[in-house]
N, C-alpha and C positions, 0 to 999 in steps of 0.2 A: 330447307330441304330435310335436315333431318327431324325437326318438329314432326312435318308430315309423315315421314316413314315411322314415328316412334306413333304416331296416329293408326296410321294403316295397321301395324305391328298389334296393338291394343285392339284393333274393330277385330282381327282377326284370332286374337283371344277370346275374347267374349261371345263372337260367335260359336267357336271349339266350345266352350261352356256350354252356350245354350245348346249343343245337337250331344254333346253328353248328356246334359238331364231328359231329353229327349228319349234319348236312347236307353235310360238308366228307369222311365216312367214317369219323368215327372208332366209329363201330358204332352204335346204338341210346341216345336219350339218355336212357332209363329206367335203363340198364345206367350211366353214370357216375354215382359217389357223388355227385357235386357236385350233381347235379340233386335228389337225396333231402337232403341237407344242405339247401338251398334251399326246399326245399316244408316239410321240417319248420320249419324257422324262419319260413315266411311263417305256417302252421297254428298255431305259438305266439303267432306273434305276434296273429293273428287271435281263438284262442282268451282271448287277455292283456288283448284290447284292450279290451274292455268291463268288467270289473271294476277294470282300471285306472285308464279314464276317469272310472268310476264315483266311486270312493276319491278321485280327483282332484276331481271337480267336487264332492263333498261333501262335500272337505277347504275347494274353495273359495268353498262355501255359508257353512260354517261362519266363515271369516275375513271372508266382505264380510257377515253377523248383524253380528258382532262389531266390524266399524266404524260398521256402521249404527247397533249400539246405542250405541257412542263418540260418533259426530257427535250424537245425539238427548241425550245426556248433557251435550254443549258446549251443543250450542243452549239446552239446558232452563236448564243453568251462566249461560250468557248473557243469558238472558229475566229470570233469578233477579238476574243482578248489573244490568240495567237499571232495573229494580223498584227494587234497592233504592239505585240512582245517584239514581233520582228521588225515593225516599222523601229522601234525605238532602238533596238541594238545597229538597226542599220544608219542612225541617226550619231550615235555615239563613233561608230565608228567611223562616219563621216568627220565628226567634230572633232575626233582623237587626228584625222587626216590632216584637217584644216589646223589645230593647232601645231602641229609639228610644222607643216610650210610655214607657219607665222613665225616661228623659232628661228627653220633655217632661215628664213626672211632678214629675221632680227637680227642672227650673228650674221649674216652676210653685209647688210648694212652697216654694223658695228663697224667690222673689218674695212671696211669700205672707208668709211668715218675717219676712221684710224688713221689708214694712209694717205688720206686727204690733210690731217691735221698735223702727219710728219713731214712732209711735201710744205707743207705752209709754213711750218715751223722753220723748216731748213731754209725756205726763202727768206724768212724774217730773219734768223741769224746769219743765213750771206749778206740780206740789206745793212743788219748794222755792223758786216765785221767790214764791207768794202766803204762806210758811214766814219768808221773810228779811223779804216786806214788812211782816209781821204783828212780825218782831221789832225792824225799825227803828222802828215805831209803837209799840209798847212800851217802845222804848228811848225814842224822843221823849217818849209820857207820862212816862214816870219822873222826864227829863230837867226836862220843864215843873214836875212835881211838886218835882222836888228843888228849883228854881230858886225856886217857890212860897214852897216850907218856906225856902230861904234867905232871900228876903227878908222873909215874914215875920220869921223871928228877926232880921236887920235890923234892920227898923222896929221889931222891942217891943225890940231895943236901945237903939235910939236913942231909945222913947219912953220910956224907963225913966232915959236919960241925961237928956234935957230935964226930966222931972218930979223926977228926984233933983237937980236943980242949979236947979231952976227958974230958968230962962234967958231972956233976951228972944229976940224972934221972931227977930231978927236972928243970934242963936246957934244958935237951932236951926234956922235953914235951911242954917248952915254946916254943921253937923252930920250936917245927911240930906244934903248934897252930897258930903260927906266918907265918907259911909257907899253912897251908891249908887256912887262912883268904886272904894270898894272892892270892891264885889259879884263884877265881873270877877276879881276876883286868890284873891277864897277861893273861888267858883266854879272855880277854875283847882283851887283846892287840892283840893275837894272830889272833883274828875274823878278827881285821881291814888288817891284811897282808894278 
């Protein structure tokens, strides 16, 4: 466009020249080339000017389509990545949700664990402490027993000493004092078998 105007601008110089010399004597301004040089180039240019403009402006139809369809391609790009900014924040904080239930899960379970395994515990040490008393009571029976059966054998010792020696009373109370002092020492003996 401005090509053309600096065209137009120039045909209409040239013609100003030729109707000067015209008017100054130099003969007829139809009669100088420069004024037919002038009108043909204003007539091309005239004739130029619309197909030109034309080709121009639907050259530059074609390029502002072609960004309109670019920016509607961002925009769409843009709508597309907001979506999925929020899909993904809303995903984390899902995942932040589900981690923490999995926590308290885990310390509840713990805890849980915990008094199961002091519960059990305590059973096992009631089992063996009613285990141990059941075999110190055993061992005490045996003990009373064995102690039993010693003095019996004792005393049919020593009534077997008194009736084989037939002895006055006096002997044989020395005898069973002699025989109970020893109880303690083969008691002693009998621990270690």
């Amino acid at each position: 466009m401005i090509s053309v105007a600096k065209a137009t601008e120039h045909a209409k110089e040239a013609t100003g020249h030729v109707a000067e010399e015209v008017v100054h004597g130099h003969g007829a301004f139809y009669e100088d080339s420069t004024f037919w040089v002038a009108v043909s180039f204003v007539l091309v240019i005239a004739f130029l000017y619309k197909p030109i403009s034309r080709a121009f402006n639907t050259a530059m139809l074609v390029r502002a389509k072609k960004i309109t369809t670019r920016l509607e391609e961002a925009r769409k790009l843009r709508e597309d990545t907001q979506a999925l900014l929020a899909e993904c924040q809303h995903k984390i904080r899902n995942s932040e949700q589900e981690a923490e239930d999995i926590l308290l899960k885990a310390k509840a379970d713990v805890e849980h664990l915990k008094k199961e395994a002091e519960s059990h515990l305590d059973a096992v040490f009631a089992k063996r402490e009613r285990q141990a008393i059941e075999h110190i009571e055993q061992a005490e029976k045996q003990s009373i027993q064995e102690i039993q059966h010693l003095a019996v054998d004792i005393f049919i010792s020593a009534t077997k000493t008194v009736f084989k020696e037939d002895i006055t009373a006096r002997q044989s109370n020395t005898i069973i004092d002699s025989a109970i002092k020893e109880l303690p020492e083969k008691l002693a003996m009998e621990s270690f078998h």
